[in-house]
C-alpha positions in Angstrom: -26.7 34.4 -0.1 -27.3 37.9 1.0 -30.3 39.7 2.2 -30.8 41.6 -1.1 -31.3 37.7 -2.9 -34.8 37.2 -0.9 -35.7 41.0 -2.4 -34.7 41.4 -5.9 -35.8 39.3 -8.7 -33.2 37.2 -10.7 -32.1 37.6 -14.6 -30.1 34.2 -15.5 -28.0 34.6 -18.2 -25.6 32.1 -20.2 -23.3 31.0 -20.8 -20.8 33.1 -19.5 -18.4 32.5 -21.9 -20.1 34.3 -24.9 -19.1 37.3 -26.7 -22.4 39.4 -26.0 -22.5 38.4 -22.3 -20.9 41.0 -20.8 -23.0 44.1 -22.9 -26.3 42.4 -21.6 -24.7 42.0 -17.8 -24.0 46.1 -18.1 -27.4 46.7 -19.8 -29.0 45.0 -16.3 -27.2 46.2 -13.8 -29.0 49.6 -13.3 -32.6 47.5 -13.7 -32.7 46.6 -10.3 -32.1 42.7 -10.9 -29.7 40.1 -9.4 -27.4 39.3 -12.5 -26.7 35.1 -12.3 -25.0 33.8 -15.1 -24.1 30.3 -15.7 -20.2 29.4 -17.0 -18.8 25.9 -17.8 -17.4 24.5 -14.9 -14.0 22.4 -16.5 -13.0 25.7 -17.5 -13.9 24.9 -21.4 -13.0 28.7 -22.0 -11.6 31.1 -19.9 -13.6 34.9 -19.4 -13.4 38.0 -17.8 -15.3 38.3 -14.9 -17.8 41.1 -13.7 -17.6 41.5 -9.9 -21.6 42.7 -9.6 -22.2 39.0 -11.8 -22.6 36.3 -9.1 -21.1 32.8 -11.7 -22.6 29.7 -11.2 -20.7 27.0 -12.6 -22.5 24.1 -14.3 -21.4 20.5 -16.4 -20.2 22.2 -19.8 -22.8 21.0 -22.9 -19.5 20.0 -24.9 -18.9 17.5 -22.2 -22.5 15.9 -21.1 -25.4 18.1 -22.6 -28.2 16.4 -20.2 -26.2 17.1 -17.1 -26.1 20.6 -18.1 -29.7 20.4 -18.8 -30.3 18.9 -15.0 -27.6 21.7 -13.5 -29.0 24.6 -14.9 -32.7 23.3 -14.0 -30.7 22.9 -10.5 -30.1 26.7 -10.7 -33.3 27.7 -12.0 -34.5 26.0 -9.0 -32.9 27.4 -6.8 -33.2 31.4 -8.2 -36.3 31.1 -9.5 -35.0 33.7 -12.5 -37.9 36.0 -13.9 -36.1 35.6 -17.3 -33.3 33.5 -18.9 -31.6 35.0 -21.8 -29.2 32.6 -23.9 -26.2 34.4 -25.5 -25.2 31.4 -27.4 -26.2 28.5 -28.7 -25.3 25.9 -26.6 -27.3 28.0 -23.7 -30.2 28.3 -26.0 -30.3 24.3 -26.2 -30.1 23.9 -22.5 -32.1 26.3 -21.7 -35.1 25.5 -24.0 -34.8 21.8 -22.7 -34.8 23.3 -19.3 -38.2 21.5 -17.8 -38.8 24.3 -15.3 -37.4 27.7 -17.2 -40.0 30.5 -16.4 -43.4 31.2 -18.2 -42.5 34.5 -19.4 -43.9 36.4 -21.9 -40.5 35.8 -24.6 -40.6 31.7 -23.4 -39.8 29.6 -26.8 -41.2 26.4 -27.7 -39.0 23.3 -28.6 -39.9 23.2 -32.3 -38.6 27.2 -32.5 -35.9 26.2 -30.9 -35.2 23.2 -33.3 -35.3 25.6 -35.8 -33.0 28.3 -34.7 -30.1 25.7 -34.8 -31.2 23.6 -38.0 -29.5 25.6 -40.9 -31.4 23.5 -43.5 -34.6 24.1 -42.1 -33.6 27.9 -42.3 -32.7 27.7 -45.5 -36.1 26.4 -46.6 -37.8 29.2 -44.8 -36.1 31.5 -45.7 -36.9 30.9 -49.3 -40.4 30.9 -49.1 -40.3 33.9 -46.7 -39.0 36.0 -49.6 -35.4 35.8 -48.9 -32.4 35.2 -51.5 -31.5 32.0 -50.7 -27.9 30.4 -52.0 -28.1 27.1 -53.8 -27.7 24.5 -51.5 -28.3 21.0 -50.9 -28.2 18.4 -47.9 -25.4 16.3 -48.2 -25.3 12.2 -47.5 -22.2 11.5 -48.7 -19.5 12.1 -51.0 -21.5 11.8 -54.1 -23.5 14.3 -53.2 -20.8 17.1 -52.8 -19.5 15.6 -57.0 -23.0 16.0 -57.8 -23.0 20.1 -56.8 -22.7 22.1 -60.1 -20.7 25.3 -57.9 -17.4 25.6 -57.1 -16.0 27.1 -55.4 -18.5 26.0 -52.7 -18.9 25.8 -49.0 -19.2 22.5 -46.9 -21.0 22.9 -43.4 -22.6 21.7 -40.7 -26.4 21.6 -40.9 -26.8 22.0 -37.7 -25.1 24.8 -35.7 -24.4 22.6 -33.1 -25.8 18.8 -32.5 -24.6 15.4 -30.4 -21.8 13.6 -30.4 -22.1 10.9 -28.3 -22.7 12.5 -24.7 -22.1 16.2 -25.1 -22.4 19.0 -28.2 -19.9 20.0 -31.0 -19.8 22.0 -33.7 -18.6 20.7 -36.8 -16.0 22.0 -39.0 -16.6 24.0 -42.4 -14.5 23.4 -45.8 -14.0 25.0 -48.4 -14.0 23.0 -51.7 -12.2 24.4 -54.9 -12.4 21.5 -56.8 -13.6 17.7 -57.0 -10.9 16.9 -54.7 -12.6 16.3 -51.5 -10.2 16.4 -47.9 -9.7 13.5 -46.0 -10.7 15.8 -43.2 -14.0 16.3 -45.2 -14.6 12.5 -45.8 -14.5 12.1 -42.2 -16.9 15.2 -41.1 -19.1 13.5 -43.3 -19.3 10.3 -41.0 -20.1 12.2 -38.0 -22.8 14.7 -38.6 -25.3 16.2 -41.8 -23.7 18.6 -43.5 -25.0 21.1 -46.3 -22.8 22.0 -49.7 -23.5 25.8 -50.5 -22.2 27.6 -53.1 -19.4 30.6 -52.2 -20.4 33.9 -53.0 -17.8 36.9 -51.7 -19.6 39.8 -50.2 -20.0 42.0 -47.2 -21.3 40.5 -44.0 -24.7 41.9 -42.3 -27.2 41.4 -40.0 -31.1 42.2 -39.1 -31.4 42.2 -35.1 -34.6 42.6 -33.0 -36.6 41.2 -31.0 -40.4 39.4 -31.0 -43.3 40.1 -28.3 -46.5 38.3 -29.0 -45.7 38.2 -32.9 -44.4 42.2 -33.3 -40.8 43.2 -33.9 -39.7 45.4 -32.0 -36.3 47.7 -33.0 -35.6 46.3 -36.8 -31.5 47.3 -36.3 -28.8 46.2 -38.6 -25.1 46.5 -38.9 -22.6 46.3 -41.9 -19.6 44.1 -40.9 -16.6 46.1 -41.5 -13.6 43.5 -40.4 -14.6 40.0 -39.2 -11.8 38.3 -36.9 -11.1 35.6 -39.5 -11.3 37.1 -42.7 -12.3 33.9 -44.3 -15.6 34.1 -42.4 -16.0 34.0 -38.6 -18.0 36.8 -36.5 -17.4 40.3 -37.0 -14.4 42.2 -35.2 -16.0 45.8 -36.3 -19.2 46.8 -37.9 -21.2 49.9 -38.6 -24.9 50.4 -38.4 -27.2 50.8 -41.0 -30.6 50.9 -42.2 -32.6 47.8 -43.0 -34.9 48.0 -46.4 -38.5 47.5 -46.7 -37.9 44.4 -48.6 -35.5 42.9 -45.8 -37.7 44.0 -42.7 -41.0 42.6 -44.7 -39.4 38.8 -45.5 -37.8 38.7 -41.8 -41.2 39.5 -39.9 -43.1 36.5 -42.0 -40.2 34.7 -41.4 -40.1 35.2 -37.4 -43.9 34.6 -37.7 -43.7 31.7 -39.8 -41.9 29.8 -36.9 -43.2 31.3 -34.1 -40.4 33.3 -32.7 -40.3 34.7 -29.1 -37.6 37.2 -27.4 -34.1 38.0 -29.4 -32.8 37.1 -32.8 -30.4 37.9 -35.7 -30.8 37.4 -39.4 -27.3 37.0 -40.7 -27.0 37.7 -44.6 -24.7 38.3 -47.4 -24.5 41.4 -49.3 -22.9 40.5 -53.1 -21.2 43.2 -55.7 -25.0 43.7 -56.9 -26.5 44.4 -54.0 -28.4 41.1 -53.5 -28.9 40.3 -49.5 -28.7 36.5 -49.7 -29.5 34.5 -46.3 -27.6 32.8 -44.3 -28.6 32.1 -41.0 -31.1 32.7 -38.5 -29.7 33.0 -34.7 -32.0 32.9 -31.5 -30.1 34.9 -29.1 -28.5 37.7 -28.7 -25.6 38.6 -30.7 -21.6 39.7 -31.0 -22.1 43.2 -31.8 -24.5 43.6 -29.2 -22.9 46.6 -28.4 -23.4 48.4 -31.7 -27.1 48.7 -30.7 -26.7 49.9 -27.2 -24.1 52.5 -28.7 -27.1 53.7 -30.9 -29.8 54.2 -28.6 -30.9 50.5 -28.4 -30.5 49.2 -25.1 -31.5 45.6 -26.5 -31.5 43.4 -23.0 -33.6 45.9 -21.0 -36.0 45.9 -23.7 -36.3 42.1 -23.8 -36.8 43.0 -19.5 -39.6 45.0 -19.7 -41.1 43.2 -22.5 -41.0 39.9 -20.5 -41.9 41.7 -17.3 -45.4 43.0 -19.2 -44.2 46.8 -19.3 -45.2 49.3 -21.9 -41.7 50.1 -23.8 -41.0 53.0 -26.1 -38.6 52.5 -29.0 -37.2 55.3 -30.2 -38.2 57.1 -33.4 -34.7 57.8 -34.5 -32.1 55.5 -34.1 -28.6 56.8 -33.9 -25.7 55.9 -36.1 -22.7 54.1 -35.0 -19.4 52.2 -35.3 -18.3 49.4 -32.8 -15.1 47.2 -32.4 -13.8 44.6 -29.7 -10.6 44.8 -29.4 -9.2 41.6 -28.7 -11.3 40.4 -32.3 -9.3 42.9 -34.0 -6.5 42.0 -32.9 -6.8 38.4 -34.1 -8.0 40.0 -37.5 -4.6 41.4 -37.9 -2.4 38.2 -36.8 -4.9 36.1 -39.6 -3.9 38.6 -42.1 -0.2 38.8 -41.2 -0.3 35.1 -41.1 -1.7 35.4 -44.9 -5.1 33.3 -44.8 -7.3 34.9 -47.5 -11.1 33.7 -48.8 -9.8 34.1 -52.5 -6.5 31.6 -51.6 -4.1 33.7 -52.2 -1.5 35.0 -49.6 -2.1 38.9 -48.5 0.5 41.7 -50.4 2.4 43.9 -47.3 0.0 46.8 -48.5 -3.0 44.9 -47.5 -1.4 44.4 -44.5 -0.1 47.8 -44.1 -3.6 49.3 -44.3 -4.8 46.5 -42.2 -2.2 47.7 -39.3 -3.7 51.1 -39.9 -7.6 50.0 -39.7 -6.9 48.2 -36.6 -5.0 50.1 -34.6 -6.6 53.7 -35.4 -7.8 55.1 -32.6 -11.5 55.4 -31.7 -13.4 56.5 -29.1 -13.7 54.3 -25.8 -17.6 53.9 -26.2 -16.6 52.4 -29.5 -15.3 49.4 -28.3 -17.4 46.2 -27.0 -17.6 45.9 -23.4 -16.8 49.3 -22.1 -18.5 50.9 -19.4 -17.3 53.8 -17.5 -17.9 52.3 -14.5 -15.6 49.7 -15.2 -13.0 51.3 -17.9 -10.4 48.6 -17.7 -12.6 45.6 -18.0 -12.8 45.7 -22.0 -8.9 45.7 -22.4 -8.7 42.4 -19.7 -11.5 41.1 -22.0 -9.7 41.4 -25.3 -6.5 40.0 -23.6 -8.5 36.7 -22.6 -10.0 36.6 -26.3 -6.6 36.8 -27.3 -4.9 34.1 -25.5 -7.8 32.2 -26.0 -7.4 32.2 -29.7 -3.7 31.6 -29.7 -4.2 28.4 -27.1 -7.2 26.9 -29.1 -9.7 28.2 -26.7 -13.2 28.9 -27.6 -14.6 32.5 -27.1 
């Protein structure tokens, strides 16, 4: 510990590992706080580090989620953080179980935090919030997924992450074309809830912002223009755009509905017709983090000032914007060489010629995720870890 620790106050941030981590460690490091973020310590996933980011290594959720819970209390402890700000979900779980996490202004109560990971919950929300909702129903056991009337449909998790035995998992998503279930289906269904939706193709987008004392504050959104696995994973580049009246009026009764505090995403669909159907609600911040800070939105000093009681000033115009990691597009292109489609059918060479082309255009640097000028190099190290990751198995 240096003499600066004693002085500056402390912004704890996890889990290291996540995609937005290192936008909201850049947003910081001009505040005037000490940046702590909190990593998995049997090397669950490998990172890029930040050399102004002091990493504190703590038992990995995956592994044993209450000795998480008791290390990061450890490190709350001993920090005494201002403000903790979950970039995933596992770090939202810990942290909202977190006995001594700081009575700030954006603190979250269990049941809001229930909710941010229970998709079925969500679901019913969101449907009497004023959202399209997709049919769906809760799922026991195979009759249930005989008994949906859609195919092709959808079989997930409810949950976006719960317990298996000791430690958290996420569960695996199918897609079912027919009545013939997998066996790797069958077995999912033995371990954990799982919801059968109906499959609807589409454009991914998203509502972000963030709630002080029951206002949103920002309203942004984004368009997804390439997602890393183009049968539906996170986006690897997106575009802003504007939310509609309709959207930003359902999401704020929604947010109010559950009591929401601090950051969130609205993830929905956008069909042929132009019908935004919801999909999910997340509690933290997101991937394309970087899209918002590109347009004016400096989203984690915001969520600063708001929890520090300051008067903030959003601005009147927001700009317009495209944003791309690298390393996700990257991955985009090896899926589509590889020929993995959401309509089952193998790619044609000109779809991957003209994916060759999006990809590797080039674009500004302050359109990629994780690029600061101050450290120009560290986005390309952090698309070569997402990379590898992705090729070994690895979890980004």
């Amino acid at each position: 510990m240096n003499s600066n620790d004693t002085i500056l106050p402390a912004c704890l941030i996890g889990f290291a590992e996540a995609l937005p981590t290192p936008e909201v460690c850049f947003s910081l490091r001009t505040a005037g706080v000490r940046i702590v973020s909190f990593c998995r310590s049997n090397n669950f996933s490998k990172f890029a580090r930040l050399d102004f980011v002091e990493y504190c290594p703590v038992t990995a959720p995956e592994v044993d989620f209450d000795r998480a819970v008791s290390d990061v209390e450890d490190l709350i402890r001993r920090i005494r953080p201002e403000l903790t700000i979950p970039c995933d979900d596992a770090a939202l779980m810990v942290l909202c179980r977190a006995s001594n996490r700081p009575n700030d202004s954006l603190s979250l109560t269990r049941a809001a935090c229930d909710f941010a990971v229970n998709k079925w919950t969500q679901i019913e929300a969101a449907s009497a919030c004023g959202f399209s909702v997709m049919q769906t129903s809760l799922v026991t056991d195979e009759s249930d997924v005989n008994r949906f009337p859609f195919r092709p449909a959808v079989l997930k998790p409810r949950d976006a992450l719960d317990h298996c035995g000791s430690g958290l998992s996420k569960g695996r998503t199918f897609i079912i074309k027919d009545d013939h279930l997998p066996d790797e289906a069958k077995e999912a269904l033995h371990s954990r809830p799982y919801l059968i939706q109906e499959y609807r193709a589409g454009v991914g987008e998203g509502y972000f912002g963030i709630v002080h004392d029951g206002k949103i504050f920002t309203g942004f959104g984004h368009r997804r223009v390439r997602m890393m696995n183009p049968t539906g994973s996170g986006s690897s580049a997106c575009i802003s755009r504007q939310p509609e009246p309709g959207e930003s009026k359902a999401v704020e009764v929604l947010v109010k509905r559950v009591g929401w505090q601090g950051p969130f995403m609205v993830e929905l669909l956008c069909d042929d017709s132009g019908t935004k159907w919801f999909m999910e609600f997340n509690g933290r911040f997101w991937g394309s983090l970087a899209l918002a800070r590109r347009c004016g939105l400096d989203m984690p000093r915001l969520v600063l000032d708001l929890g520090r009681g300051n008067a903030v000033t959003v601005p009147s115009r927001i700009g317009q914007g495209f944003a791309r990691h690298l390393g996700r597009d990257i991955i985009h292109f090896l899926f589509v060489l590889r020929g993995a489609h959401p309509l089952f059918r193998p790619y044609t060479w000109s779809e991957r010629f003209l994916t060759l082309k999006a990809v590797f255009t080039p674009h500004g640097l302050k359109s990629f995720y994780n690029y600061d000028p101050a450290r120009p190099f560290f986005f390309i190290k952090d698309a070569a870890i997402t990379v590898r990751n992705a090729i070994s198995g690895r979890r980004r």
